[in-house]
Structure formats: C-alpha cells, structure tokens
C-alpha positions as CSV (number, residue, x, y, z in Angstrom):
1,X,4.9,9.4,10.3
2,X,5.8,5.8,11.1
3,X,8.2,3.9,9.6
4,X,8.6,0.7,7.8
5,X,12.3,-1.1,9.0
6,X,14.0,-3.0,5.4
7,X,17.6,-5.0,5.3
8,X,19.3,-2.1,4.5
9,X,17.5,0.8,5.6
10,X,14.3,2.5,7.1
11,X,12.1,3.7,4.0
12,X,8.9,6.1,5.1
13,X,5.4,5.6,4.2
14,X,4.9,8.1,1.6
15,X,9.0,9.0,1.3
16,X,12.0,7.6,-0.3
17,X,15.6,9.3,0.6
18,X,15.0,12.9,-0.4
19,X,11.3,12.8,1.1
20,X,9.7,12.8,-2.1
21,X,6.4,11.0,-2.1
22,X,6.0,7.5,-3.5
23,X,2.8,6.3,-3.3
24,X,0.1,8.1,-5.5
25,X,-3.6,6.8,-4.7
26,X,-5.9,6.6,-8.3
27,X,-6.4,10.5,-9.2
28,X,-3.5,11.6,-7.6
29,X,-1.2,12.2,-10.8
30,X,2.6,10.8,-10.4
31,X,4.7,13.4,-12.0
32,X,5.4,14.0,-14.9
33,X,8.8,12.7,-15.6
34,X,8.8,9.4,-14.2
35,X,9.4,6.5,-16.9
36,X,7.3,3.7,-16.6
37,X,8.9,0.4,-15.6
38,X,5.9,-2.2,-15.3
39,X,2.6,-3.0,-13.6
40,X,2.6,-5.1,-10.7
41,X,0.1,-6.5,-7.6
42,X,0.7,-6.0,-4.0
43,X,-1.8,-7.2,-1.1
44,X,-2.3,-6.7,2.0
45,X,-3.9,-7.2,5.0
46,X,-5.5,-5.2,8.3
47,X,-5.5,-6.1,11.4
48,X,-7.6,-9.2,12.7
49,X,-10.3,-7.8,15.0
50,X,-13.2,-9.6,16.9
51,X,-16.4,-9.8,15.7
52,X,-17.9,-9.3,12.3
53,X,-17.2,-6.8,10.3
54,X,-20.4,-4.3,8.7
55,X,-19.2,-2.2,6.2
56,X,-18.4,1.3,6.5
57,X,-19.3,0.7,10.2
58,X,-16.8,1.6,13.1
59,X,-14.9,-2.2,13.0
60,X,-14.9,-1.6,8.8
61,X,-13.3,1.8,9.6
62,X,-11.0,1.1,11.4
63,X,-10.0,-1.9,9.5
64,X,-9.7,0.3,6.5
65,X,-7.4,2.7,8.1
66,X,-5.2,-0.3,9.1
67,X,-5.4,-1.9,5.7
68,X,-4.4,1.6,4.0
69,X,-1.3,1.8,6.3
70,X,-0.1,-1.9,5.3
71,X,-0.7,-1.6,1.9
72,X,1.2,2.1,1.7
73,X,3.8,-0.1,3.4
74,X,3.8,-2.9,1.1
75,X,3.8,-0.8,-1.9
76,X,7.2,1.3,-0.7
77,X,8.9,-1.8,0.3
78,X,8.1,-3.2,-3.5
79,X,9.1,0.5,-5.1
80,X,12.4,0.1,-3.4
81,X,13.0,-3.8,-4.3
82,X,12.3,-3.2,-7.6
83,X,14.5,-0.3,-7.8
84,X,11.8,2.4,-8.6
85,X,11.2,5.6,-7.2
86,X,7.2,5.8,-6.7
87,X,4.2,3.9,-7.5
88,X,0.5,5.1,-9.0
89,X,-2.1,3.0,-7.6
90,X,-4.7,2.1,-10.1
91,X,-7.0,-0.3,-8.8
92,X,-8.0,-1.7,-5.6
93,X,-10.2,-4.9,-4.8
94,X,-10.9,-5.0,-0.6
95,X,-13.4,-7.7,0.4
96,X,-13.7,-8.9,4.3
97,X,-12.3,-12.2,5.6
98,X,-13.4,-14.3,8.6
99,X,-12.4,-16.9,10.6
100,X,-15.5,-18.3,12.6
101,X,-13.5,-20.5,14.7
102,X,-11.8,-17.2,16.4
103,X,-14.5,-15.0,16.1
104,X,-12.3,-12.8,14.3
105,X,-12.5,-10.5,11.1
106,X,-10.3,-8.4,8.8
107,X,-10.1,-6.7,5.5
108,X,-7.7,-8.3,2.3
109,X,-6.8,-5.4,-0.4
110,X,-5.4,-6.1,-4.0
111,X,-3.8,-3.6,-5.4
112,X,-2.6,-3.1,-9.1
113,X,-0.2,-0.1,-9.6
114,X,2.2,1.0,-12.4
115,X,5.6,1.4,-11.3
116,X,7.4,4.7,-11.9
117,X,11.2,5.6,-12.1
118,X,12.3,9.1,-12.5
119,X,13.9,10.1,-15.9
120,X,17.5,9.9,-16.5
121,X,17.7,7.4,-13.5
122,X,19.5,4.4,-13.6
C-alpha cells in the first residue's frame, strides 16, 4: 500500500494510526458511530499523459486509476488536517483537461464528502 509523507507523520491511503479505514467511496456505509463534523470539497488531479484522452479507453483508464489514488490521498491528508477520523465520499464530478500546446491530457475530479469523527472523540 503506498504511502502519502505529511509534516508530522506518514498517514496510509485507506488507514489512519490503528489501520482503520478512512476513506468510504458513495455506497460504502462509514460506521455507525462516527459524528458528523462538516461537508467539504477536495480535488484532484492524474497524471498528465500524451495524447487525447477517449473515455473509458486504455489512456482514460489509466488516468482514472491515477486520479483515484490522488484523490484517496488528498482526502486522508484533509481527514487528518481537520482532525477527523474518516471521510464518506458523496459525489464526484471528473471531466478531462488538455493542454494542446504539449500534447498532453489528464483527468480533474471534485469531490464532495462529509467528514466523520468517531464518537466520544475529542
């Protein structure tokens, strides 16, 4: 699993300190004693790639993947800052992005998601 470096410590992409998981994807259902602290917005971005992107073709694809792994990054960094414990995704908007000049392409995701702290947290 790799790992996102912070300022004062290495969180994991789907695991906080006692490996629970902290990112829940729209029907995955957060449990059931988490408090809600606030909705927020994260984006995020894949790799650039050359060409034009067709989508759900191979360069979409693998743009995705990429995408998915930033944003899952993203999202922990912003659980810790904020001083939650996990985040349910709720919506996403992805839509492609191209700079003509490079011949280059690559995917931008929004993401809204309610963040979560455990109960009887502090």
């Amino acid at each position: 699993m790799k790992a996102v470096a912070t300022a004062r410590h290495e969180v994991s992409m789907n695991s906080v300190h006692d490996d629970r998981k902290i990112v829940y994807w729209h029907r995955e259902l957060p449990p059931v004693d988490g408090e809600i602290l606030d909705e927020h917005v994260v984006e995020a971005t894949s790799d650039r790639v050359s060409g034009s992107i067709d989508r759900y073709g191979d360069l979409w694809n693998r743009c995705h993947a990429a995408l998915m792994e930033h944003a899952t990054g993203r999202l922990a960094q912003e659980v810790a800052r904020l001083g939650g414990h996990y985040a349910h995704v709720l919506d996403e908007h992805i839509e492609s992005k191209r700079d003509d000049v490079a011949n280059e392409s690559w995917l931008h995701g929004r993401f809204s998601y309610v963040l979560y702290r455990r109960s009887g947290s502090a």
